[in-house]
Structures are given as structure tokens and as C-alpha cells.
C-alpha positions as CSV (number, residue, x, y, z in Angstrom):
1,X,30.0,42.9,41.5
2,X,30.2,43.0,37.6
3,X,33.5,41.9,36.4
4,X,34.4,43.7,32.9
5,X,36.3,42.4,30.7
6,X,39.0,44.2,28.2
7,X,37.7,44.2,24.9
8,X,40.5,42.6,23.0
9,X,39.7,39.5,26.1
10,X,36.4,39.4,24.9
11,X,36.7,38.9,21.3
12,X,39.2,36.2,22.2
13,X,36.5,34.4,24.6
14,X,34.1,34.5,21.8
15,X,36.2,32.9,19.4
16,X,37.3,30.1,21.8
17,X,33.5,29.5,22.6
18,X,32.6,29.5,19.0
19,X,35.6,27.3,18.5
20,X,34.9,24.6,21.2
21,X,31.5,24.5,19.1
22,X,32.1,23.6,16.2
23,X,34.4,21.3,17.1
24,X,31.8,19.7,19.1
25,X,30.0,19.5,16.3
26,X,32.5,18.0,14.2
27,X,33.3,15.2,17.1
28,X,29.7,14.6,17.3
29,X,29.6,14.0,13.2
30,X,32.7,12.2,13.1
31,X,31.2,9.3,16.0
32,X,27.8,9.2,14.2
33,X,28.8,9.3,10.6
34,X,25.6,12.1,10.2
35,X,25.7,15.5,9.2
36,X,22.0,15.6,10.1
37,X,20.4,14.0,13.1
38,X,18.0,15.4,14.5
39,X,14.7,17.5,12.5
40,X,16.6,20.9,14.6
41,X,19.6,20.6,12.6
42,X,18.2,21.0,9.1
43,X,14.6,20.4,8.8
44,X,14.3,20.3,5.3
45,X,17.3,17.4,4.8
46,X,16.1,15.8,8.1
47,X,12.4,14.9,6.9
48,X,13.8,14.3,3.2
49,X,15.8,11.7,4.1
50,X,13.3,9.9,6.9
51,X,10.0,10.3,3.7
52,X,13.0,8.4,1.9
53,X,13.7,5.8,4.0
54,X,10.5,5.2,5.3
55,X,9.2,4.5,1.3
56,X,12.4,2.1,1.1
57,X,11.1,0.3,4.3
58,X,7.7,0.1,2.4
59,X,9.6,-1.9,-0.6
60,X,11.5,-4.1,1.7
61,X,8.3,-5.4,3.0
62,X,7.1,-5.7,0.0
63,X,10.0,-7.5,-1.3
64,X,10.4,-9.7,1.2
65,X,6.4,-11.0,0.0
66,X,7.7,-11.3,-3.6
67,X,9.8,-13.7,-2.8
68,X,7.5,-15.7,-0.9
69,X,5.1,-15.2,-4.0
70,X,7.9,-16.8,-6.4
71,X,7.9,-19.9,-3.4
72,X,4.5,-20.5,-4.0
73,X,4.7,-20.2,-7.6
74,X,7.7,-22.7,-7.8
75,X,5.5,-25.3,-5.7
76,X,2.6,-25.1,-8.2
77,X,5.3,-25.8,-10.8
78,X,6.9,-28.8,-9.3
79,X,3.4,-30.1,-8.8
80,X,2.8,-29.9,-12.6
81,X,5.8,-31.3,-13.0
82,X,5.0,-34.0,-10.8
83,X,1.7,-34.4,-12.0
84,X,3.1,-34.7,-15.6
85,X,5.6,-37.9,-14.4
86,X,2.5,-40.0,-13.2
87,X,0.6,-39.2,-16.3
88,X,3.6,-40.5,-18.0
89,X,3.1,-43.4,-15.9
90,X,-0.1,-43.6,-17.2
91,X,0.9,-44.1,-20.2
92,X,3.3,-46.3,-20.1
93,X,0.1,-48.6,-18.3
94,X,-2.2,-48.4,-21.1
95,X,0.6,-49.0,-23.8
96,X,0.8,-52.0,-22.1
97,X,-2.5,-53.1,-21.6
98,X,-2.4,-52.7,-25.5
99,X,0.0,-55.2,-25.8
100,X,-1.9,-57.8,-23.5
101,X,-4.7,-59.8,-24.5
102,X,-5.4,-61.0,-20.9
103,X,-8.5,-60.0,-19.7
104,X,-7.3,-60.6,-16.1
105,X,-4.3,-58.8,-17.2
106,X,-5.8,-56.0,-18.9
107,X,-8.4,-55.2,-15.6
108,X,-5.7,-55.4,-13.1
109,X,-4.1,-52.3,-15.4
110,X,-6.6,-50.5,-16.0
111,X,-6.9,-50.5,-11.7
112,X,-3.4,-48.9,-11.7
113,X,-4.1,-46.6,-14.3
114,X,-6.9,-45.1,-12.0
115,X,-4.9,-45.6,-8.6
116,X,-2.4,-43.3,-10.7
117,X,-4.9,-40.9,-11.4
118,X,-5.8,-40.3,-7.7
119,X,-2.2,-39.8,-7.1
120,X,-2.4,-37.0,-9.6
121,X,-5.1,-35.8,-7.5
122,X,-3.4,-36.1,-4.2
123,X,-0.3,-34.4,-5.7
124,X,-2.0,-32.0,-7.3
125,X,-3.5,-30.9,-3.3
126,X,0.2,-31.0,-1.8
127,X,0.8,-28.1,-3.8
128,X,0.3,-25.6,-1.8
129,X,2.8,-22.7,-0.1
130,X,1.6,-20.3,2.1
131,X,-1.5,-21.2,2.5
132,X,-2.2,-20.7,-1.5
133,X,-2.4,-23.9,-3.4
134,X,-2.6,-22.5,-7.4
135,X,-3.6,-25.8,-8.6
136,X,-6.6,-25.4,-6.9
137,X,-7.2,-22.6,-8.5
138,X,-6.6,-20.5,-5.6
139,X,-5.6,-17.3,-6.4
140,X,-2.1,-15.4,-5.3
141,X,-1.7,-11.3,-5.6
142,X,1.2,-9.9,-5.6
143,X,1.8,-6.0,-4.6
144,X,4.7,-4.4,-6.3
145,X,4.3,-0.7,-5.4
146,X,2.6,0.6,-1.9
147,X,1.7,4.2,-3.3
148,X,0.0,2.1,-6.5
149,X,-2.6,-0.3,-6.3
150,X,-2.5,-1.3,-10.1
151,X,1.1,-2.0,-9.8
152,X,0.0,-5.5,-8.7
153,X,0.1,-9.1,-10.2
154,X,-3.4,-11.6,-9.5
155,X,-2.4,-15.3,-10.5
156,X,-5.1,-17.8,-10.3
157,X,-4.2,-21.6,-11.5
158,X,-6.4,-23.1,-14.4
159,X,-8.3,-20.5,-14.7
160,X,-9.9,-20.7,-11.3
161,X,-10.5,-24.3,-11.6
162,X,-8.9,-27.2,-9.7
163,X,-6.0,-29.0,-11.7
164,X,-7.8,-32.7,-11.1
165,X,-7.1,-35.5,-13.5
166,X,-10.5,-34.9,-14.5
167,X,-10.5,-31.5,-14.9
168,X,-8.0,-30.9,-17.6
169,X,-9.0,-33.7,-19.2
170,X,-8.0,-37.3,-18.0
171,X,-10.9,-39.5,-16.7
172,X,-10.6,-42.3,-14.5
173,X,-12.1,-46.1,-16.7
174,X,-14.4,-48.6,-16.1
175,X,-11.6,-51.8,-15.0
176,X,-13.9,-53.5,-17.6
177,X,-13.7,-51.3,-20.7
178,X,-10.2,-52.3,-21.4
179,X,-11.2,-56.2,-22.2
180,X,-12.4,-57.2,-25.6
181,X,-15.1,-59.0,-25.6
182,X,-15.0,-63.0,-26.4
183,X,-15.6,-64.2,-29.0
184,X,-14.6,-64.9,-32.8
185,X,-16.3,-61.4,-33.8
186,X,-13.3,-59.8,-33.8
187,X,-14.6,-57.2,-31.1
188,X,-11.6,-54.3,-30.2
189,X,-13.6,-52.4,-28.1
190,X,-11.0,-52.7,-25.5
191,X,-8.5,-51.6,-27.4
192,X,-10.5,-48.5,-28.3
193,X,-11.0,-47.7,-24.7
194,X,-6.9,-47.6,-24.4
195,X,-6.5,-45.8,-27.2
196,X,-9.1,-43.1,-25.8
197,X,-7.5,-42.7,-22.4
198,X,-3.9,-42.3,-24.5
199,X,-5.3,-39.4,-26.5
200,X,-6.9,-38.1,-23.3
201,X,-3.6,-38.2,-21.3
202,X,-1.9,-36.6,-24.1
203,X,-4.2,-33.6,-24.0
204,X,-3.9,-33.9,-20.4
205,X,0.1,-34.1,-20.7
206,X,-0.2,-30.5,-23.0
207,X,-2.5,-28.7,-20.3
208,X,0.0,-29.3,-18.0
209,X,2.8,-27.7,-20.2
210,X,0.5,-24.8,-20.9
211,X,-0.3,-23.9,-17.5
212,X,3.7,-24.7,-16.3
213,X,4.4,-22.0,-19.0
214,X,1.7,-19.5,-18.0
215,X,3.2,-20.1,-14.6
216,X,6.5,-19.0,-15.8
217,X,5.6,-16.4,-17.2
218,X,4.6,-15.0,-14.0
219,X,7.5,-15.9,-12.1
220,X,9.8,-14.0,-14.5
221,X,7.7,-11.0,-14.1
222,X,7.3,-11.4,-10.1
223,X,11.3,-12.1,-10.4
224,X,11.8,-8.9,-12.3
225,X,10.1,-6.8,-9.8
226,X,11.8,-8.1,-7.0
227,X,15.3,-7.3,-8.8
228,X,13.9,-4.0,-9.9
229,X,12.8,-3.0,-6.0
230,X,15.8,-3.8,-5.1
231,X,17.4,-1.7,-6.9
232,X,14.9,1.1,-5.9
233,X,15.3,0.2,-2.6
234,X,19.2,0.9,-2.9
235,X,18.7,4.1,-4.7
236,X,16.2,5.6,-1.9
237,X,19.0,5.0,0.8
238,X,21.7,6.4,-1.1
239,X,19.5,9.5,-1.6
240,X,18.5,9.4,2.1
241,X,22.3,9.2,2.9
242,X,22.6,12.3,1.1
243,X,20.9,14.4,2.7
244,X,22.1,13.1,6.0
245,X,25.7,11.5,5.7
246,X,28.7,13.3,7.2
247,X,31.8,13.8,4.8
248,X,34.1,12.2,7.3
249,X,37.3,12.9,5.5
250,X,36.0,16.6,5.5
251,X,35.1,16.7,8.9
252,X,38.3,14.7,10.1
253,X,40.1,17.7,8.6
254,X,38.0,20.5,9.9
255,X,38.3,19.4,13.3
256,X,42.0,19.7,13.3
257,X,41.7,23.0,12.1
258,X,39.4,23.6,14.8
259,X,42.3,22.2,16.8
260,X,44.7,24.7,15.7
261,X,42.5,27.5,15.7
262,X,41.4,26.7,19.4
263,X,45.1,26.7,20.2
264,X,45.9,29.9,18.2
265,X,42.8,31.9,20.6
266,X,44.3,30.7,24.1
267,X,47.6,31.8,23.1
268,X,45.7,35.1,22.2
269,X,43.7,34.9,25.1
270,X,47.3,34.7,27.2
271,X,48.4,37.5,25.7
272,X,45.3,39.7,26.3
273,X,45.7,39.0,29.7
274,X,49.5,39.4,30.2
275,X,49.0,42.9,27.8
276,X,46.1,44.0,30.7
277,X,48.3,43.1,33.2
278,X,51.3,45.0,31.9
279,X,48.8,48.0,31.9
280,X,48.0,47.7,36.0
281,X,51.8,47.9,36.4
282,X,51.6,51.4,35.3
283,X,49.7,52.1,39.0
């Protein structure tokens, strides 16, 4: 059996059932915090936001392998650094040999003056973070940008070349070459051979410093990045959020006038029926 309803009892229903609605709605953005959650609610803000957050996800990784590229540049720098100490030690071994005239003396110096130089060696191989030792010449690439291939960084130590002693310019000596010969000749030839590995471990000494500044050079721009992505990052999830976010203030308010309007139908609605009511008196 169809029921019928009066008109003025329908319009009332209607706006009760539109009411409960929307204040659905505004519960269920008040909980969540979103004014858009799902791609059926507004597919155009739904998808801005997610291509928004998913390229801020793609920065974060990246980010996260910037800093790890600034870890393994700060180990190839404290192995220069290191490196740099022994051949100061160096040094300080042949300015001394200088000052002997020992023979005995003088060898057992020049033997620690080449048992430093395979510590430089040895250092120079501890360098490594990551797997990527840049004093071996290894080299470490750096993305900045996923949707941009050239926005990258390629660092690669000495030139491609291992940082040994040898190799930037501080060879090991003969334990021999540092005695003068006897004799009343007047022979210094030992004291040239010093002389020779001081000047080499001063060029050696400046190689180091160039290649510790090349190196920071490329921190500072890897370091810049980083702070600039994050940055970017922030500014792609503020734009994400604003497609999405719920004004909750806004929505606090229109649900109690949701609230009142709710109330406002059902007192309607009870006087649509009492008014119908009044009407079947009549009979």
C-alpha cells in the first residue's frame, strides 16, 4: 500500500535528509582534517595533491642520498687531512736527519720516513664511506632532481687517480741515500737527498690542500641542494595540503549550523504533522 505524504511533510523530510548529509560530511572532515579524500570527492584537487606529494616523496629519497653523499665527502676530507699530519711527520724526520751526521742515524730515519709513507698509503685506503673511497679515485654521483638527469653532481678524487704518497708526488728513498759518503771530499750528497724528499713533501703537502679545497667545494654545493630540496620539499606539501586540507575552524562552525538547522526541520517536521492531523479531525 503506497503511503503519501503531505507536501509541506515532504519538503521538511528532504531538508532533514539533506541536513543529516552535510553534516556527515562535516564530521567526517572534522575527524580527518581533509576536505578531499578520496579521487570521487573532487577529482581534479584529489590527483593534484597525490602528483604533488608523490614528486615530494621523490626529493626525500633523494635527500636522504645527499646527505649520505656529504658523509662520504667528509671521510675523503678527514683522510687528507690525515694524510697531511703524517706528511708533516715526514718532515719533521728529514729535518732531522739533516741535523745528524750519523750514518747509522741517518738510515734508521730515512726507514721511518718510508714506514710513514705506507701509513699515508694505508690511510689514504680507510677512506672510504659507502662503499666509495674518493682517494682512490672512485667516483661518487649525486642526483639532485628525479625529473632531470643533468641536475646531478659526478665527483671523482685526484682526477681519477689514487691519492698514494707516490702519486701526488712523495716517493719512498733508498735508507742509503740519506748518508754522505766518507771521506775528506766534502761529499753532501745525503744531504741533497733530504733536501729532495722536503721539497717533494711540500708539493705533496699542497696537493693535498688543493684537492681538500676541490672537495669543499663540492660539499657546499651538495650542502646547498640538500637545503634547497628541503625547502621544495616543504613547498610541494603545503601545496598538496591545499588542495586537500579541511578548514577546521570553518567546518567546526558549519556543523553547528547544521545543528541548528537539523533542529529547526524536526520542529517543522512536528508541526507538518500535528497541522495534518488537525485536518483528519475535521472527519
Amino acid at each position: 500500500m503506497n503511503i503519501s505524504l503531505s507536501a509541506g511533510i515532504r519538503d521538511t523530510l528532504l531538508t532533514i535528509q539533506q541536513t543529516t548529509r552535510m553534516s556527515q560530511q562535516a564530521e567526517r572532515r572534522l575527524a580527518t582534517g581533509l576536505r578531499v579524500g578520496s579521487a570521487s570527492e573532487n577529482p581534479l584537487a584529489f590527483f593534484s595533491a597525490a602528483s604533488l606529494r608523490d614528486r615530494a616523496g621523490d626529493l626525500a629519497n633523494l635527500q636522504d642520498r645527499m646527505q649520505q653523499a656529504t658523509r662520504t665527502v667528509r671521510a675523503a676530507s678527514d683522510g687528507i687531512e690525515g694524510m697531511r699530519k703524517l706528511f708533516e711527520t715526514a718532515q719533521g724526520l728529514a729535518n732531522q736527519a739533516l741535523a745528524e751526521q750519523n750514518s747509522t742515524t741517518r738510515q734508521a730515519l730515512a726507514q721511518q720516513f718510508n714506514d710513514v709513507l705506507t701509513q699515508v698509503d694505508t690511510l689514504m685506503r680507510s677512506s672510504g664511506y659507502g662503499g666509495v673511497n674518493l682517494l682512490e679515485g672512485q667516483e661518487l654521483r649525486v642526483a639532485f632532481d628525479p625529473q632531470n638527469t643533468a641536475a646531478s653532481l659526478s665527483i671523482r678524487g685526484n682526477n681519477g687517480s689514487a691519492m698514494t704518497a707516490t702519486n701526488i708526488g712523495v716517493a719512498a728513498v733508498d735508507t742509503n741515500s740519506w748518508t754522505n759518503a766518507a771521506g775528506t771530499g766534502g761529499d753532501t750528497s745525503g744531504n741533497a737527498a733530504i733536501q729532495q724528499a722536503l721539497t717533494q713533501l711540500s708539493t705533496g703537502i699542497g696537493n693535498l690542500r688543493a684537492e681538500a679545497s676541490r672537495l669543499g667545494a663540492n660539499n657546499t654545493i651538495i650542502q646547498t641542494r640538500q637545503e634547497f630540496t628541503e625547502r621544495m620539499i616543504s613547498t610541494l606539501r603545503a601545496g598538496a595540503d591545499d588542495w586537500t586540507l579541511a578548514d577546521l575552524n570553518q567546518e567546526g562552525a558549519t556543523l553547528t549550523a547544521l545543528n541548528t538547522r537539523n533542529q529547526i526541520a524536526q520542529t517543522a517536521l512536528a508541526l507538518a504533522a500535528q497541522r495534518d492531523q488537525s485536518v483528519l479531525r475535521l472527519f
